[in-house]
N, CA, C and O atoms as CSV, one atom per row, in Angstrom:
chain,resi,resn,atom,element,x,y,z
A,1,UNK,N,N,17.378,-7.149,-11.899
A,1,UNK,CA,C,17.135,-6.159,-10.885
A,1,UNK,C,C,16.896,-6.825,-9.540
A,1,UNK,O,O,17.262,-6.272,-8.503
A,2,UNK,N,N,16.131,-8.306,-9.543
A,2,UNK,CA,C,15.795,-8.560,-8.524
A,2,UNK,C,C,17.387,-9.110,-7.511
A,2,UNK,O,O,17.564,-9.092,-6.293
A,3,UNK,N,N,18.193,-9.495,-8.485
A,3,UNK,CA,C,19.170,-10.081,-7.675
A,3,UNK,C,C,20.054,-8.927,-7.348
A,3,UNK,O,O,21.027,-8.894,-6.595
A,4,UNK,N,N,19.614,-8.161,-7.936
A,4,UNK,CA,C,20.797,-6.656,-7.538
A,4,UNK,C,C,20.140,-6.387,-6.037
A,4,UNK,O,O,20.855,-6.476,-5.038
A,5,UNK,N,N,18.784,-6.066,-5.948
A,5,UNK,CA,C,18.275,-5.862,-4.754
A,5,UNK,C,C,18.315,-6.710,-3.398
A,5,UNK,O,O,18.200,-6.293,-2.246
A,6,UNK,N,N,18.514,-8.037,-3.864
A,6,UNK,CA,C,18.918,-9.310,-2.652
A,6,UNK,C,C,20.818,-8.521,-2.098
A,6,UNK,O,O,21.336,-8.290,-1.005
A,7,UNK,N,N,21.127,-8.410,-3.075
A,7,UNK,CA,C,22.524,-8.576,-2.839
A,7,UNK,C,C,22.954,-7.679,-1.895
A,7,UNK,O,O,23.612,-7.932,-0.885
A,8,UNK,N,N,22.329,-6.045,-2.480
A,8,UNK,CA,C,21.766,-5.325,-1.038
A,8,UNK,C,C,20.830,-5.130,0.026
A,8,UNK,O,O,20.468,-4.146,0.670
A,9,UNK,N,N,20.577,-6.190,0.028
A,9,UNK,CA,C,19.534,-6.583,1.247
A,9,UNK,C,C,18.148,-5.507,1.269
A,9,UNK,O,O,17.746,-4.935,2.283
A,10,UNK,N,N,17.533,-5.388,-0.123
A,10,UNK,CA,C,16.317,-5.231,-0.680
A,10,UNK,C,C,15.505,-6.160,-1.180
A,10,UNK,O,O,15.513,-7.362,-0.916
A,11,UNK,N,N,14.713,-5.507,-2.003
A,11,UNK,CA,C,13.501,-6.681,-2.672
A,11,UNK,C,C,12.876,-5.897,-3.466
A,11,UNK,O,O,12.725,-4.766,-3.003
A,12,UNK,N,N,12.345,-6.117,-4.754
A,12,UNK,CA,C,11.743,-5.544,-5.609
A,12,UNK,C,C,10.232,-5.821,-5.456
A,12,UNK,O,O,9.907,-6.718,-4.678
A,13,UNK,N,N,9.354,-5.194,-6.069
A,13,UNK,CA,C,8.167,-5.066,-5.943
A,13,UNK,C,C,7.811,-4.535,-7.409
A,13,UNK,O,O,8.377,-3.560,-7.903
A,14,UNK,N,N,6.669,-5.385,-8.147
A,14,UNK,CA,C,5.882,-5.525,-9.711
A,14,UNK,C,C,5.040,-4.040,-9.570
A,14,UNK,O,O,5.014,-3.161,-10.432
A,15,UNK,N,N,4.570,-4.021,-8.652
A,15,UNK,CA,C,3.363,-2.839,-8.335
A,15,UNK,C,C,3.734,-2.084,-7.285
A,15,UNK,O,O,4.541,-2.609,-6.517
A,16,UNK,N,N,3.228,-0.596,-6.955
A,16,UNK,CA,C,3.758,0.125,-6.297
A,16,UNK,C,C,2.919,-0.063,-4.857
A,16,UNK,O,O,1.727,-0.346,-4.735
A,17,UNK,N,N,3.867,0.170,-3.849
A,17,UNK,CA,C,3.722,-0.335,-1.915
A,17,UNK,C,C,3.841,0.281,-1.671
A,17,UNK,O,O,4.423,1.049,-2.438
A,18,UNK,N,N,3.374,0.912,0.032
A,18,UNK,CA,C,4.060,1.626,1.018
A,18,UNK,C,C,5.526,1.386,1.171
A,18,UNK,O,O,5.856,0.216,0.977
A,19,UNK,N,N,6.537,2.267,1.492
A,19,UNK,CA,C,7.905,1.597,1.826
A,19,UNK,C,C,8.804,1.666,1.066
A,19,UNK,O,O,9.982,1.815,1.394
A,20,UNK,N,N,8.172,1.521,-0.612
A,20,UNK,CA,C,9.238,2.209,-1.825
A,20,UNK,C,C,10.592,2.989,-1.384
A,20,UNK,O,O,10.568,4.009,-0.696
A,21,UNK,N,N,11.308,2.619,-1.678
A,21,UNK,CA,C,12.499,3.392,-1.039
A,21,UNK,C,C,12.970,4.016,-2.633
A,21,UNK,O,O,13.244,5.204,-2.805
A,22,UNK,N,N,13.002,3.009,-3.700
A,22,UNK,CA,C,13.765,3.435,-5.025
A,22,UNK,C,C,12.614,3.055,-6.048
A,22,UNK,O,O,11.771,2.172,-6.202
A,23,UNK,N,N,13.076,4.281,-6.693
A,23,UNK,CA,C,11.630,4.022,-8.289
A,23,UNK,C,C,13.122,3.774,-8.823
A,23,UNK,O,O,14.021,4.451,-8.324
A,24,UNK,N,N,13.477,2.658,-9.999
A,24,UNK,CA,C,14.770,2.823,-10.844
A,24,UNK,C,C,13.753,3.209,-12.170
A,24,UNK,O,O,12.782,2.510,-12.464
A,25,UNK,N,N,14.201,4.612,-13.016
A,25,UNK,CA,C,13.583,4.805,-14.199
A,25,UNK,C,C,13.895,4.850,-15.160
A,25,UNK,O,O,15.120,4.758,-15.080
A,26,UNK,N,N,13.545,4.967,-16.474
A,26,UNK,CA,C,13.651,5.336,-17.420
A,26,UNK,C,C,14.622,6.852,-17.574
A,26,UNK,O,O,14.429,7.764,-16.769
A,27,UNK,N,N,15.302,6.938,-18.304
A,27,UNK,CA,C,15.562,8.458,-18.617
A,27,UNK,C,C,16.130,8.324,-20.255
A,27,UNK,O,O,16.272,7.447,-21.107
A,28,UNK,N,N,16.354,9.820,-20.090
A,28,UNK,CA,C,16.810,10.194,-21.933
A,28,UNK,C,C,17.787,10.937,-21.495
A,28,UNK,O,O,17.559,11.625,-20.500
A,29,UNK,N,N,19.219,10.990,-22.171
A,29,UNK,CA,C,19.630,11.786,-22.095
A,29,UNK,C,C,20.662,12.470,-21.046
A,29,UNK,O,O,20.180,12.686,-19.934
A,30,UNK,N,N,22.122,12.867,-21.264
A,30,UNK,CA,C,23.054,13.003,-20.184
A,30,UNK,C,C,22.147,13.404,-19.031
A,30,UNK,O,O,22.285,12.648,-18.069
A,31,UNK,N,N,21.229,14.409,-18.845
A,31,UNK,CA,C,20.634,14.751,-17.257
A,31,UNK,C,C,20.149,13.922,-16.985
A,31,UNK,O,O,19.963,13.929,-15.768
A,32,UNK,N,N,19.614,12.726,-17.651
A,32,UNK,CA,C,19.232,11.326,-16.758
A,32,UNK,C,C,17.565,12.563,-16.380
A,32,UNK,O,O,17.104,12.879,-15.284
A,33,UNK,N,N,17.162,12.895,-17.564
A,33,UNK,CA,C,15.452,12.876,-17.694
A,33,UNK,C,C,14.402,11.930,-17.091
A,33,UNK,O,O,13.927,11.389,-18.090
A,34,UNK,N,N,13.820,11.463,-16.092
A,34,UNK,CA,C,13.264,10.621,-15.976
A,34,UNK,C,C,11.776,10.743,-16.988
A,34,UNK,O,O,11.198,11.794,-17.266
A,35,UNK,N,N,11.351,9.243,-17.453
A,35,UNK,CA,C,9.996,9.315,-17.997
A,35,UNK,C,C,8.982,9.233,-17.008
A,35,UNK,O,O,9.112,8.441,-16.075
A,36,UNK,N,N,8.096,9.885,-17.099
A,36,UNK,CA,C,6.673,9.765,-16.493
A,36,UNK,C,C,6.129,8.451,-16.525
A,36,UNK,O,O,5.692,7.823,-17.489
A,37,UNK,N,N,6.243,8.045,-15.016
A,37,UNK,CA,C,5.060,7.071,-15.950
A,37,UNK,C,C,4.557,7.237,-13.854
A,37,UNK,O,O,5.054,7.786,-12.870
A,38,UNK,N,N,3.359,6.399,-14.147
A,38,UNK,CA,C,2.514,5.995,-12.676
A,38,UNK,C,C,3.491,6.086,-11.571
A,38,UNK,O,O,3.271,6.873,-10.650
A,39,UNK,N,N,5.167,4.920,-11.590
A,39,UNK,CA,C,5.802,4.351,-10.753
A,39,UNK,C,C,6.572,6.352,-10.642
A,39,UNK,O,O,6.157,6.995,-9.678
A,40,UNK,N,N,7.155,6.775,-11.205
A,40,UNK,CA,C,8.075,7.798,-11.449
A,40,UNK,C,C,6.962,8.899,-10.472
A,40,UNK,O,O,7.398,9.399,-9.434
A,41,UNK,N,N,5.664,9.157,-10.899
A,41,UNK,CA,C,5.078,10.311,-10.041
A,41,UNK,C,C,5.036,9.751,-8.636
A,41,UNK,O,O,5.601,10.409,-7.763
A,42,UNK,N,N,4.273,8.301,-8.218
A,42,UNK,CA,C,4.250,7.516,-7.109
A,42,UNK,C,C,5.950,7.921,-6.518
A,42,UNK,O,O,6.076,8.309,-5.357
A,43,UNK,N,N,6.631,7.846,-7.022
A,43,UNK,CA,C,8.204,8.260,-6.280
A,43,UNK,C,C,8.296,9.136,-5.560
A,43,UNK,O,O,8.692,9.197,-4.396
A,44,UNK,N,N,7.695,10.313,-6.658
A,44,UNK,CA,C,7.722,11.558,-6.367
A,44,UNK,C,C,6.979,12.024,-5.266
A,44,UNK,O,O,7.399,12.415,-4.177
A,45,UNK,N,N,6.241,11.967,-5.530
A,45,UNK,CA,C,4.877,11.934,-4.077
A,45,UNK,C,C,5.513,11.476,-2.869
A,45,UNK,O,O,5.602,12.285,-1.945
A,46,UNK,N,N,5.969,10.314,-2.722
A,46,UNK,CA,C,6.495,9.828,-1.490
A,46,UNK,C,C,7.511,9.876,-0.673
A,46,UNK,O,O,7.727,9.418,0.449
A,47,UNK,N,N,8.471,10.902,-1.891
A,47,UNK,CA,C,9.964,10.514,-1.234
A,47,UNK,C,C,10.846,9.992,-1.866
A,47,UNK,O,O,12.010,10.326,-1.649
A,48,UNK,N,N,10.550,9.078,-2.776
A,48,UNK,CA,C,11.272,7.915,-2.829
A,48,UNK,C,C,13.029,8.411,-3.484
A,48,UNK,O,O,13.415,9.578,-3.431
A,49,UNK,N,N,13.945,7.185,-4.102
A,49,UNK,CA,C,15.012,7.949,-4.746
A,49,UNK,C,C,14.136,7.383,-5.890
A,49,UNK,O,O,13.404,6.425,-6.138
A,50,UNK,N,N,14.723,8.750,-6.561
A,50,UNK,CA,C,14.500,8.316,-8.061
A,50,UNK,C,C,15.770,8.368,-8.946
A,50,UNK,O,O,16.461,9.368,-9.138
A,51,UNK,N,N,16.026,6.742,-9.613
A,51,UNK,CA,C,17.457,6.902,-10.288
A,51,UNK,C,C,17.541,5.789,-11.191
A,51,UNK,O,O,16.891,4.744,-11.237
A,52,UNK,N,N,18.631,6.305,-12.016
A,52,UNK,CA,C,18.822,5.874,-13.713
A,52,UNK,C,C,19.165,4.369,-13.465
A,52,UNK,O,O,19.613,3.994,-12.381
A,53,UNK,N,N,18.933,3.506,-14.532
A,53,UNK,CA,C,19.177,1.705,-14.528
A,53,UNK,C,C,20.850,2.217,-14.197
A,53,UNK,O,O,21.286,1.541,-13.266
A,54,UNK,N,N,21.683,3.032,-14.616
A,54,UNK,CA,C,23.035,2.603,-14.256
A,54,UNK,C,C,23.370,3.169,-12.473
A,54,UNK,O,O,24.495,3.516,-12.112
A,55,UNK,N,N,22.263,3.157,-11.635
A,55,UNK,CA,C,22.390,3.010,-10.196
A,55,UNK,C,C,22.463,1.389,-10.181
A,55,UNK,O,O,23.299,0.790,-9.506
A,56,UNK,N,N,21.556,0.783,-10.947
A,56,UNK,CA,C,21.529,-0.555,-10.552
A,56,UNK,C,C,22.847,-1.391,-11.475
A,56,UNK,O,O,22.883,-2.596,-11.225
A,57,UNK,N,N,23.488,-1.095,-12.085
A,57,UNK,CA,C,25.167,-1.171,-12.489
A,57,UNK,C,C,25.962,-1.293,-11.259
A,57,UNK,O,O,26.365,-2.299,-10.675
A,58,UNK,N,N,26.152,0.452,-10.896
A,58,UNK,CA,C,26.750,1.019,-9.706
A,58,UNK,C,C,26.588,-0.160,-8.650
A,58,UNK,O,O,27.461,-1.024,-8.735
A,59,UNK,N,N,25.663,-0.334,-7.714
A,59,UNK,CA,C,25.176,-1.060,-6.943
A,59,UNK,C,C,25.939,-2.499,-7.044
A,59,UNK,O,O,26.665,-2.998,-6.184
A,60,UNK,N,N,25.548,-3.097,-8.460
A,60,UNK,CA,C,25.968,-4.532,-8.641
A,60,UNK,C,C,27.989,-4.541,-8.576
A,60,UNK,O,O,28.656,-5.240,-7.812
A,61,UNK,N,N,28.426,-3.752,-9.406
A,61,UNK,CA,C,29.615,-3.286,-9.225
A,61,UNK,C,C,30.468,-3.625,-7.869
A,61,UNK,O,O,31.524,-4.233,-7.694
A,62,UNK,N,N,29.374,-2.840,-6.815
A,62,UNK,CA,C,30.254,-2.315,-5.392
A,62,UNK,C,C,29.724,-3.644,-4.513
A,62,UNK,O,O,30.214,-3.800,-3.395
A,63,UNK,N,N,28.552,-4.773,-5.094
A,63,UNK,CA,C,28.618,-5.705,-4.130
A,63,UNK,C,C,27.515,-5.107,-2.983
A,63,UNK,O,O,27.265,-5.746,-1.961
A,64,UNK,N,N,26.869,-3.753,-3.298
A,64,UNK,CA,C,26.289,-3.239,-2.081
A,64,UNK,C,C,25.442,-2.244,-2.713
A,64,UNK,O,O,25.594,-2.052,-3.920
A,65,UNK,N,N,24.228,-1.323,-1.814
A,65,UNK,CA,C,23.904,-0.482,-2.429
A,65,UNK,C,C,24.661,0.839,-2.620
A,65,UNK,O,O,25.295,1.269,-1.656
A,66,UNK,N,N,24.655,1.433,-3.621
A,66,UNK,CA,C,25.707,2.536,-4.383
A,66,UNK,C,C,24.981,3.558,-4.031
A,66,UNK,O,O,23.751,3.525,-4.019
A,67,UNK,N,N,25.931,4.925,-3.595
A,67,UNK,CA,C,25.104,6.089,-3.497
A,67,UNK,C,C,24.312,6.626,-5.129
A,67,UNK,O,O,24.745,6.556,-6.279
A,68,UNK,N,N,22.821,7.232,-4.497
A,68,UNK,CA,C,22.100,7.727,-5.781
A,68,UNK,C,C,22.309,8.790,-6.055
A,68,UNK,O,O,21.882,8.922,-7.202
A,69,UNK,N,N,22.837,9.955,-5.622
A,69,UNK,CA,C,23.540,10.960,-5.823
A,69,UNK,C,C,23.847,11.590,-7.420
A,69,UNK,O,O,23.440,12.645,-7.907
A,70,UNK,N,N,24.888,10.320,-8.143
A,70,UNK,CA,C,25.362,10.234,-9.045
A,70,UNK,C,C,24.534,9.674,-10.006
A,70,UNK,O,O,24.776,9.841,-11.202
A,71,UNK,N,N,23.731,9.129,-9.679
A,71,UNK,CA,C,22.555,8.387,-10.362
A,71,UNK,C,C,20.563,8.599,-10.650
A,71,UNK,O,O,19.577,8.060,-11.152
A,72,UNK,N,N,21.167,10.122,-9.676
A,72,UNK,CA,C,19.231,10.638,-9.666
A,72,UNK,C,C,19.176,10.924,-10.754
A,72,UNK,O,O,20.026,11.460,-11.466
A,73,UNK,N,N,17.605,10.403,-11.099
A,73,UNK,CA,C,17.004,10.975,-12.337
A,73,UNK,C,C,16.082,12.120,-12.136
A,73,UNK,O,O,15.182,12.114,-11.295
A,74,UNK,N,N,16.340,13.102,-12.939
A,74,UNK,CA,C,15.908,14.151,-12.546
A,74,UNK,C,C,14.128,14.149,-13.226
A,74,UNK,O,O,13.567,13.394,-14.021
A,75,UNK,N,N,13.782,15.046,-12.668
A,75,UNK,CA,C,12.065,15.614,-13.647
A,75,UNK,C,C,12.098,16.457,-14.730
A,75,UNK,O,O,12.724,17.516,-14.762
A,76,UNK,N,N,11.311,15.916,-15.777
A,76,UNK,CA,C,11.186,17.652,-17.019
A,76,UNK,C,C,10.828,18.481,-16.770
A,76,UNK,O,O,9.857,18.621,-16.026
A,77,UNK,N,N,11.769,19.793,-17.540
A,77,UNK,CA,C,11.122,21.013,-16.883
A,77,UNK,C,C,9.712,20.974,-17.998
A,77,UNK,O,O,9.323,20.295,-18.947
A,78,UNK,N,N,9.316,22.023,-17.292
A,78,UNK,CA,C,7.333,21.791,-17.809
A,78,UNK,C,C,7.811,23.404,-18.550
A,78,UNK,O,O,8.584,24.181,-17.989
A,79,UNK,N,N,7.185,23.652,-19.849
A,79,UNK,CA,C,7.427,24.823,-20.229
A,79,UNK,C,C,6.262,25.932,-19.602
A,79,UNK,O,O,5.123,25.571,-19.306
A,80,UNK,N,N,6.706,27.198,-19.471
A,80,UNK,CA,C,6.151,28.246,-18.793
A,80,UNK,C,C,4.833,28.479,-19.883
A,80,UNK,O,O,5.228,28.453,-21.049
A,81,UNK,N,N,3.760,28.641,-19.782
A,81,UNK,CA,C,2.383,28.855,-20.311
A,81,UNK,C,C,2.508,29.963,-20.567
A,81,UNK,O,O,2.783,30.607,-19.555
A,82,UNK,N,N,2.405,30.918,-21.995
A,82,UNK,CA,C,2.216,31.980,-22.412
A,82,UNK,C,C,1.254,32.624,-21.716
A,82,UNK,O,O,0.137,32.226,-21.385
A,83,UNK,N,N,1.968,33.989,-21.465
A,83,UNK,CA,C,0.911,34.995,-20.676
A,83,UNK,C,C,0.066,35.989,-21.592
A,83,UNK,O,O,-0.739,36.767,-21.080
């Protein structure tokens, strides 16, 4: 990941910063589900993109960063609470 991010003139980060531009996550599943975790809500909160390890494919592929578009990971829907 880290050399995917040099190559597009990024940098990865172990722990979450101001400035996050990309959470890359976990997902399940053709909708590209993202998992919850700390980094995935921190995304959310801020802005950030949130998108599947095959953005960071895409990316390495094109030599550059790849649009996330094709690559957002989406949120679970939360089921509706019986009324």
């Amino acid at each position: 990941m880290a050399r995917v991010a040099a190559a597009a003139g990024g940098r990865t980060v172990q722990r979450w910063a101001p400035g996050v531009t990309h959470v890359v996550c976990g997902v399940a599943g053709a909708e590209r589900v993202a998992k919850r975790t700390f980094k995935f809500l921190m995304g959310v909160l801020s802005g950030a993109w949130l998108v599947s390890p095959a953005w960071l494919a895409a990316c390495e592929a094109a030599g550059a960063a790849a649009p996330e578009e094709p690559h957002e990971a989406r949120p679970a829907r939360q089921p509706r609470a019986a009324s």
